[in-house]
C-alpha positions as CSV (number, residue, x, y, z in Angstrom):
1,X,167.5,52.1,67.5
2,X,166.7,54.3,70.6
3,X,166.2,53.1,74.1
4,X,164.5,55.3,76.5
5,X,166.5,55.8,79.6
6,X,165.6,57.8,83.2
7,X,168.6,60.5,81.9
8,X,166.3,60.5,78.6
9,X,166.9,59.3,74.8
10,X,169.7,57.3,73.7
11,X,170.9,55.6,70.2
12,X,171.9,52.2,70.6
13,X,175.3,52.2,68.7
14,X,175.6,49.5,65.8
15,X,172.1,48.8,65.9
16,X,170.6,51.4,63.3
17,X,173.7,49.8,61.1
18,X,172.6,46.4,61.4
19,X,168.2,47.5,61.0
20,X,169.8,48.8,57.4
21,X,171.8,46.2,56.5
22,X,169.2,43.7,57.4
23,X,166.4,46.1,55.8
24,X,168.7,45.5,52.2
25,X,169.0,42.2,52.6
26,X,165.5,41.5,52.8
27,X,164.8,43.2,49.6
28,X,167.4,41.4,48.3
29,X,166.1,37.9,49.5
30,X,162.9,39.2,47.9
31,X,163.8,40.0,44.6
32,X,166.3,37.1,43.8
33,X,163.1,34.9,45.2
34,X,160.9,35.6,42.5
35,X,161.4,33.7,39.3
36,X,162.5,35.2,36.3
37,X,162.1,34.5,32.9
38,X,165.2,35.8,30.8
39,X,164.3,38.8,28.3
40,X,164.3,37.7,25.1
41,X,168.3,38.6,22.8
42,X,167.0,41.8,21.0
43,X,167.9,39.7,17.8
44,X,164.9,37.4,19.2
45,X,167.0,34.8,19.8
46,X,166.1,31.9,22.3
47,X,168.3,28.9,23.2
48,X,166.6,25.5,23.4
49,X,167.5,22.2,24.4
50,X,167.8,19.8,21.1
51,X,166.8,15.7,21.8
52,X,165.5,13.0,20.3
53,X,162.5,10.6,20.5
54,X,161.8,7.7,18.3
55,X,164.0,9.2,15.5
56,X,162.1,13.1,15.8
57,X,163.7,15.9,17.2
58,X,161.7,17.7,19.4
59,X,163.2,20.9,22.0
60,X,162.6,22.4,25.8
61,X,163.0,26.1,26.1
62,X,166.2,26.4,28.2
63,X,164.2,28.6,30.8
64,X,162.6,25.5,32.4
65,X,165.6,22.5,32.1
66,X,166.9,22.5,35.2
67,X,169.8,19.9,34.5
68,X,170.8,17.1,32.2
69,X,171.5,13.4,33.8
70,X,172.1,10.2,32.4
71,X,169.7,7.4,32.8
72,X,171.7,5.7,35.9
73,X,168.2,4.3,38.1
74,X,164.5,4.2,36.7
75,X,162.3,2.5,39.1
76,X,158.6,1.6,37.2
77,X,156.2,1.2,39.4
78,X,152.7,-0.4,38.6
79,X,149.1,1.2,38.6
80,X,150.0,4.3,37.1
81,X,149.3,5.5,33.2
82,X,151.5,4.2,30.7
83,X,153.4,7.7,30.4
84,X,154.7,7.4,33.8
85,X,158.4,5.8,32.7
86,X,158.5,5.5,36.7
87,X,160.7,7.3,39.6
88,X,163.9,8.3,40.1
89,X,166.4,9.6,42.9
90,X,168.5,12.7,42.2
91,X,170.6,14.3,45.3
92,X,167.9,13.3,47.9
93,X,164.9,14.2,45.8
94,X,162.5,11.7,44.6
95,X,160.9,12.6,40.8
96,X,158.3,11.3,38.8
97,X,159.6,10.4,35.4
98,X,157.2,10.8,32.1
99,X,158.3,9.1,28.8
100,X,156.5,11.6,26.0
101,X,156.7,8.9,23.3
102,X,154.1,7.3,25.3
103,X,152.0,10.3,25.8
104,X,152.5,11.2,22.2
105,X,152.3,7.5,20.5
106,X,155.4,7.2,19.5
107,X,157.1,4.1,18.4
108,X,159.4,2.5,21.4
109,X,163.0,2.1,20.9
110,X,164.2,0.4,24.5
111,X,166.2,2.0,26.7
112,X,169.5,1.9,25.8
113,X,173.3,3.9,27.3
114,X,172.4,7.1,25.5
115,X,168.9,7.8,27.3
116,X,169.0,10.9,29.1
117,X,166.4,12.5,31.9
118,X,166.0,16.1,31.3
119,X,164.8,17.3,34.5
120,X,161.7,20.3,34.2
121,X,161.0,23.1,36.6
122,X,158.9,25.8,36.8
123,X,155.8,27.5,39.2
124,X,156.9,24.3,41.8
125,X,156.8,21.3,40.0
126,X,159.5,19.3,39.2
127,X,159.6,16.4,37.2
128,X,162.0,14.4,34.9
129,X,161.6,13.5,31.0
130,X,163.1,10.6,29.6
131,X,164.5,11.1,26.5
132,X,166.4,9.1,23.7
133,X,169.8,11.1,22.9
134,X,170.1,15.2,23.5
135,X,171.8,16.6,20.5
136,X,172.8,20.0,22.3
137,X,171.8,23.9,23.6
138,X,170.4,25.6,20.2
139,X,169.4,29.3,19.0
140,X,166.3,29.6,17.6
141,X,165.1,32.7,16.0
142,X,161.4,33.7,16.9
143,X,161.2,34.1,12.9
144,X,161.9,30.3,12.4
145,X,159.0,28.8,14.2
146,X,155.9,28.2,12.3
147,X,152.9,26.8,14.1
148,X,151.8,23.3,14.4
149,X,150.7,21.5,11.3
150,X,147.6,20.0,11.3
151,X,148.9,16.4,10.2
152,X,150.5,16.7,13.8
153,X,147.1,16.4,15.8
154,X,147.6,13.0,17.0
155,X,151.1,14.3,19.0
156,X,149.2,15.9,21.6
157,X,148.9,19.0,20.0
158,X,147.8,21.1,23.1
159,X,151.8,20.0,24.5
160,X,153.5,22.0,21.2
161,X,154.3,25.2,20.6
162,X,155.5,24.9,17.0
163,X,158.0,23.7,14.6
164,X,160.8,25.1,12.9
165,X,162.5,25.4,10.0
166,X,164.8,22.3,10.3
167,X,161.9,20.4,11.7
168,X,162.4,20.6,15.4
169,X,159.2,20.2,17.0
170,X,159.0,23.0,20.3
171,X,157.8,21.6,23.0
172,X,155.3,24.0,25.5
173,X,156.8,23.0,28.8
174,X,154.5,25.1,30.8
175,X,151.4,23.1,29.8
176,X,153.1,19.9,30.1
177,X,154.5,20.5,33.7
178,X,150.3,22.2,34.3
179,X,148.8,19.8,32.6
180,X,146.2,17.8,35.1
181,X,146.7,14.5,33.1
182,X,150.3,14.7,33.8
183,X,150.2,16.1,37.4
184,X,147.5,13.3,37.9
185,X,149.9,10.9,36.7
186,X,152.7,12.2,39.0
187,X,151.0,12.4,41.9
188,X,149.3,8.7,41.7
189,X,153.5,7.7,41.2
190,X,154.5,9.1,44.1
């Protein structure tokens, strides 16, 4: 930096340093900033999250699970659609809760120890799935997922992606957390 003095120009010392470092670690701040989606393994290999509802096994693409917690609170709350399982409190953050075996008309099976909330994020909205059991982080080859059958159509089709090989149904987490009858649903439980 250069100050203008009555004997003429002068640098500043330090400060063309600190304009630098400051200049990189805006870029930096920048870049980290912007979400990423992972690149796909050159194999075309892409890890999932594996758990159950109402005895089917149905999968999140790990890019949008943000954690894994056990069902400790679940406050239901009244007026809102029947998917809404209710609200919950994780670390200072309050987050709608959906139960898809109401969305998708699924049988009920009660809430027991081993229901899980698989919290969702993507684009700025956050919200929390309740599920039955998670079996575990899977590879899926591209290859090995076939598209929806048509004696699905009653599941809410437009929330799948496909189904593989060992019948795991792939869930399309970027139209569930878009979806307006889902965000409408949030919003009216919060």
């Amino acid at each position: 930096m250069k100050r203008q003095t009555a004997a003429g120009t002068s640098t500043i010392p330090g400060n063309s340093d600190n304009l630098a470092k400051k200049k990189i670690l805006h870029e930096r701040a920048i870049f980290y900033a912007k979400e990423r989606l992972p690149l796909e393994d050159p194999a075309g290999l892409r890890d999932f999250l594996v758990f159950s509802l109402a005895f089917e096994r149905y999968a999140f693409h790990m890019t949008y699970v943000r954690e894994v917690l056990p069902l400790t609170s679940l406050t239901f709350l009244p007026g809102v659609p029947p998917f809404i399982a209710g609200i919950t409190h994780v670390r200072g953050r309050i987050l709608s809760v959906i139960d898809l075996k109401r969305l998708f008309h699924l049988p009920e099976r009660g809430i027991t120890e081993f229901n899980k909330i698989v919290i969702l994020s993507h684009g700025g909205m956050e919200m929390g799935v309740l599920t039955d059991e998670i079996e575990g982080i899977i590879s899926i080859r591209n290859t090995h997922v076939h598209p929806v059958p048509s004696t699905m159509k009653e599941k809410k089709i437009e929330f799948l992606s496909g189904v593989t090989n060992e019948k795991i149904i792939i869930l399309d987490t970027e139209k569930i957390l878009g979806s307006d009858i889902i965000k409408g649903g949030i919003v009216g439980s919060l």
